[in-house]
C-alpha positions as CSV (number, residue, x, y, z in Angstrom):
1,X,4.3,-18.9,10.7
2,X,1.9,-17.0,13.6
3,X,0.7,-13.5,12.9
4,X,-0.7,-11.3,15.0
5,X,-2.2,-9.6,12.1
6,X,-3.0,-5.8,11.4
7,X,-0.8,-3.5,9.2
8,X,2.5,-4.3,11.3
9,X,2.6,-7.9,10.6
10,X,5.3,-8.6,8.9
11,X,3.0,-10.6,6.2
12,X,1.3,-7.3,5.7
13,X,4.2,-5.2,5.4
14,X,5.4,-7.4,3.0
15,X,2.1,-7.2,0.9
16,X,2.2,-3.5,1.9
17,X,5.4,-2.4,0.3
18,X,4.7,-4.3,-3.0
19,X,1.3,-3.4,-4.2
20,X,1.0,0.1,-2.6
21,X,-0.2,2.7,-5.3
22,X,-0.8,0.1,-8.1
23,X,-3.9,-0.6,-9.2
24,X,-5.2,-4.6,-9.1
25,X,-6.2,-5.8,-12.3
26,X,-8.3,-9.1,-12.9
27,X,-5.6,-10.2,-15.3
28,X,-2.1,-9.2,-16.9
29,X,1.3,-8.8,-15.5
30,X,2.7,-7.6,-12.8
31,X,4.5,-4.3,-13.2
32,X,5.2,-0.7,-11.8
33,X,1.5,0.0,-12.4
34,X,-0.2,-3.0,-11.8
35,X,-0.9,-6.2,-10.1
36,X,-3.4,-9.1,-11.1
37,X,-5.0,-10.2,-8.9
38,X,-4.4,-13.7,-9.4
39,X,-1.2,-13.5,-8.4
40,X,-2.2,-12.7,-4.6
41,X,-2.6,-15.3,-2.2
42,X,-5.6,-17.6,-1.7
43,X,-6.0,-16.4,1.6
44,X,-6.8,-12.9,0.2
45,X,-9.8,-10.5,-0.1
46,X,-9.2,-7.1,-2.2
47,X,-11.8,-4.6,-0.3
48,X,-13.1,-1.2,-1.8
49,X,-13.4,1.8,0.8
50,X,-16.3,1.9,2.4
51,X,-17.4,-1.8,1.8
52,X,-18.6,-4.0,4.4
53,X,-17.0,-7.1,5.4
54,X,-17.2,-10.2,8.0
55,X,-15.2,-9.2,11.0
56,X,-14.5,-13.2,11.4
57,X,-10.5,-12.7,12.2
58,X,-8.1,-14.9,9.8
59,X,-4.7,-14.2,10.5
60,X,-3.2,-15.7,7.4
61,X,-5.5,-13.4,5.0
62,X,-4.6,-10.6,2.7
63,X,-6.8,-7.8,3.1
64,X,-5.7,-5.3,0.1
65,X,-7.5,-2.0,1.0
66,X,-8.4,0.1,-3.0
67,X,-10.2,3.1,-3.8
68,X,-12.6,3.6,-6.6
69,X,-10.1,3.3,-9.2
70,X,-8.8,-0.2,-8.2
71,X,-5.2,1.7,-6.2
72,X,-4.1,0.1,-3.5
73,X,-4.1,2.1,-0.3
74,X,-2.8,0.0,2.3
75,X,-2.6,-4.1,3.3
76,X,-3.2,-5.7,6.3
77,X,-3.7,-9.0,7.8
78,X,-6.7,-10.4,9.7
């Protein structure tokens, strides 16, 4: 599948509307609250606000957006 990536890919908004406002977890199961994050794609990256990362453009990968607490705040692709 060929994605343009950003937040309206359809791989993102996927991601988007199931991990939104839980918090990822190292382990566990997946509920209202939580996600592990073993359960997210390879291609995947879980990024804190206000980290740094490569700019190198994959349009297959997962980039999970969390603030300090480990919530997700938003999901995009690239």
């Amino acid at each position: 599948m060929n994605h343009p990536g950003g937040y309206n890919d359809p791989l993102a908004k996927h991601w988007h509307e199931k991990l939104v406002g839980k918090k990822i977890v190292e382990t566990g199961e997946a509920n209202d609250m939580q996600f592990p994050k073993t359960q997210l794609p390879d291609a995947s990256r879980v990024i804190k606000l206000g980290s740094l990362v490569t700019m190198d453009f994959r349009p297959d990968r997962i980039n999970v957006t969390v603030d300090n607490d480990g919530t997700v705040l938003h999901v995009r692709t690239g």
